[in-house]
N, C-alpha and C positions, 0 to 999 in steps of 0.2 A: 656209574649211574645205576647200573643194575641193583649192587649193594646196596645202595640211597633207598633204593624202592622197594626192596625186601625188609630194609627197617622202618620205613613207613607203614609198610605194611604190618610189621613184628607191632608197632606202636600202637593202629590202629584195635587190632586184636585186642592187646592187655587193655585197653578202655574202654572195648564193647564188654570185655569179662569184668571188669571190675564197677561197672553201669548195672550192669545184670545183678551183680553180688547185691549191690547197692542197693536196686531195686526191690529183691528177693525178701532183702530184710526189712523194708519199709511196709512191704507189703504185708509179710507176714507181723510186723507190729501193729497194723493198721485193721487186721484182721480182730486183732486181740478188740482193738478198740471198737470198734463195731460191733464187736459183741455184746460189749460192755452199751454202749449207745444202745443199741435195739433193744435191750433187756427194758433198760428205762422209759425208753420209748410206747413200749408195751406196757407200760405203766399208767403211763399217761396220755399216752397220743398224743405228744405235740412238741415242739421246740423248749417248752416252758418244763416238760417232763426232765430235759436233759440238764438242767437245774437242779434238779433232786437227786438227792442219795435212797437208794433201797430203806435203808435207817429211817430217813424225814421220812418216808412216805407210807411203811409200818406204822410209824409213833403217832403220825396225824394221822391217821384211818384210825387206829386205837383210842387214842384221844374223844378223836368226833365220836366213835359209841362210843367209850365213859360220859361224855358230855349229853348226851342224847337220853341214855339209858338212864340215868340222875333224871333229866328233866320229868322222863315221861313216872318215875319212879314217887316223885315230889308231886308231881300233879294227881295221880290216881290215887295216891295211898296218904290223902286227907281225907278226911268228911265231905261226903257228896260228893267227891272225885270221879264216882261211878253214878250215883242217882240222880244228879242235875244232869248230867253229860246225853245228849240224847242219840250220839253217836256209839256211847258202848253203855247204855243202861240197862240194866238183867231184868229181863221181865218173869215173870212165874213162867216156870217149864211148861211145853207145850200140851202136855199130859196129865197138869192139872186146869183145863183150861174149861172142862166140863165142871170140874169145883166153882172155879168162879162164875161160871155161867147161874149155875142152881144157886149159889149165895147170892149173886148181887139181884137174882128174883124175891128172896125174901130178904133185902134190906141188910145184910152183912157181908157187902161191899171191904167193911172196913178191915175185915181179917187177911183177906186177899191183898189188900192194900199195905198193911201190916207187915207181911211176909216179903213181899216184892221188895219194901225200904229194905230189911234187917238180910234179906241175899245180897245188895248191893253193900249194904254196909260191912259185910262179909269179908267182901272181895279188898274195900278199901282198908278193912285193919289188914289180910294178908298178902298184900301188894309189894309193901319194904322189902319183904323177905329175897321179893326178883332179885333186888340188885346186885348184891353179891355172885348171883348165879351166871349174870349179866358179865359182870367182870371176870367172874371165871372163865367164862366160854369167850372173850375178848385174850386172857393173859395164853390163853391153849391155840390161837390162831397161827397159823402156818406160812411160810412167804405165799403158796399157792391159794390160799385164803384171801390175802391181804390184795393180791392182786387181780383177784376174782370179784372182790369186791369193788375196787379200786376201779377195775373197768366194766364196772358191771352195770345192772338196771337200778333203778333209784330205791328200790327194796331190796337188795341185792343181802345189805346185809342183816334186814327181819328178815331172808331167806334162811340164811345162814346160822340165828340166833333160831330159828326156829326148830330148823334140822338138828342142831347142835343142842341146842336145852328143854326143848318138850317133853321127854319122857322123864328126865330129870327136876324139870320147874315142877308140872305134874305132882311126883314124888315128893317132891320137899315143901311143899304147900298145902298138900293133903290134910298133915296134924293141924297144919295153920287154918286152913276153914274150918277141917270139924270145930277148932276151938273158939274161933270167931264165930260160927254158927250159933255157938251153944253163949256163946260171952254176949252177943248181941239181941240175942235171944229169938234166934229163930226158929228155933227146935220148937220153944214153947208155942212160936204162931203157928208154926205149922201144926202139929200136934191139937192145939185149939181150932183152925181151920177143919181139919179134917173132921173134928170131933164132931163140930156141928152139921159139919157136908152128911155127914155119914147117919144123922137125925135124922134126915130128908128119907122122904120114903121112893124107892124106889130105884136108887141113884147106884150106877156100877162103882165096883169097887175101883177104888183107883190110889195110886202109889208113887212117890218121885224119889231117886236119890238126889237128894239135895249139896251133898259133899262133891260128887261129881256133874253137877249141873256146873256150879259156883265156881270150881276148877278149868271146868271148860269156857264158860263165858268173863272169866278174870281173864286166863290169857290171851282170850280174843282181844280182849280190851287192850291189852296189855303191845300186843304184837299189834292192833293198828295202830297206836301213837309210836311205837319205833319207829314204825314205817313213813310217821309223817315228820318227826325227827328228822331221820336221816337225809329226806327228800329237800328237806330246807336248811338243811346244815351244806348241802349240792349245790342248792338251786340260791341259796340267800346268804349276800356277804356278813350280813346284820350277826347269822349265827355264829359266823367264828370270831369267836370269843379269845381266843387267841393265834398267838406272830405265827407259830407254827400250823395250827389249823387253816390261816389263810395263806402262809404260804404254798402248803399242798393243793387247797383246793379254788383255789383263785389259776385255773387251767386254762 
């Protein structure tokens, strides 16, 4: 009887150890898998996250800006893309603003008016030039990027395109106003505005760089319709335009 009880016991042992083994290794694979789950999770916050592959969810982020940056790309950089728009329309710099005051006193309104069209028209011949730069700073994105965006605020990635291509957009646009400037011809108004401002007796001197007005108020223009892009490619099923973009962001 003794024996009997000493190998039930010897029994009991080898099953609690091999329960443990058992469990050891479940655990530790389950570990693995959790990891793998929270990653994605943190991607998307939610059940529907865990659906997605790291891959789907780079490719649709990237996708939505190429899709975004095209639109806002095609819209501003027609004719009057910037001068109907009353949301990003260049008005004369704030510095010529005693110019137009003394002109439209004696009846030449029209040269001020003149200059105002041929800035905006400016900005929309050198507008095309974004998009490349666009895709550049989309194809240079980082997992930490993607997923910063990804759970990010609804401008998260005009943040991100701003941080990333401003001193560069800046730069490679530069040749493109002066020449639009000079193509559309507003060197000449200006130059004829000033001419006559400066007939005026009594009137300070007064001066604008026009090259970097135009740069600065193109990519304003430019970074609020990303901004409102991307908000409705989030917020609106209408925008994706494709399987993959609504499978990502259908959350």
């Amino acid at each position: 009887m003794k024996y009997l009880k000493m190998k039930y016991i010897w029994i009991i042992h080898v099953l609690i150890m091999a329960f443990l083994i058992s469990a050891s290794h479940t655990f530790a694979g389950n570990s693995w898998f959790d990891k793998g789950s929270d990653l994605l999770k943190s991607f998307g916050g939610s059940d529907k996250a865990k659906e997605l592959t790291i891959d789907e969810i780079g490719s649709g982020l990237k996708e939505a800006l190429k899709v975004g940056s095209q639109n806002v790309v095609n819209q501003l950089g027609t004719t009057d893309g910037f001068n109907k728009d009353s949301n990003i329309h260049i008005p004369l710099p704030e510095n010529l603003n005693k110019v137009k005051t003394m002109l439209g006193k004696v009846g030449m309104s029209y040269l001020f008016e003149d200059l105002e069209l041929k800035l905006n028209r400016a900005a929309e011949v050198a507008t095309p030039k974004a998009k490349q730069l666009f895709w550049n700073a989309i194809s240079q994105m980082t997992l930490d990027d993607v997923k910063g965006i990804y759970n990010g605020p609804e401008d998260a990635a005009t943040q991100y395109f701003k941080g990333k291509m401003s001193p560069e957009l800046a730069l490679e646009i530069k040749p493109v106003i002066e020449d639009s400037l000079s193509q559309v011809g507003a060197i000449n108004s200006y130059d004829n505005m000033m001419k006559e401002y400066k007939s005026l007796p009594f009137v300070p001197d007064v001066k604008a760089n026009l090259t970097n007005y135009v740069i600065e108020k193109g990519m304003d223009g430019i970074f609020y319709y990303i901004a409102k892009e991307e908000a409705a490619i989030r917020q609106n099923p209408a925008k994706r335009t494709t399987e993959l973009l609504k499978k990502v962001f259908n959350r």
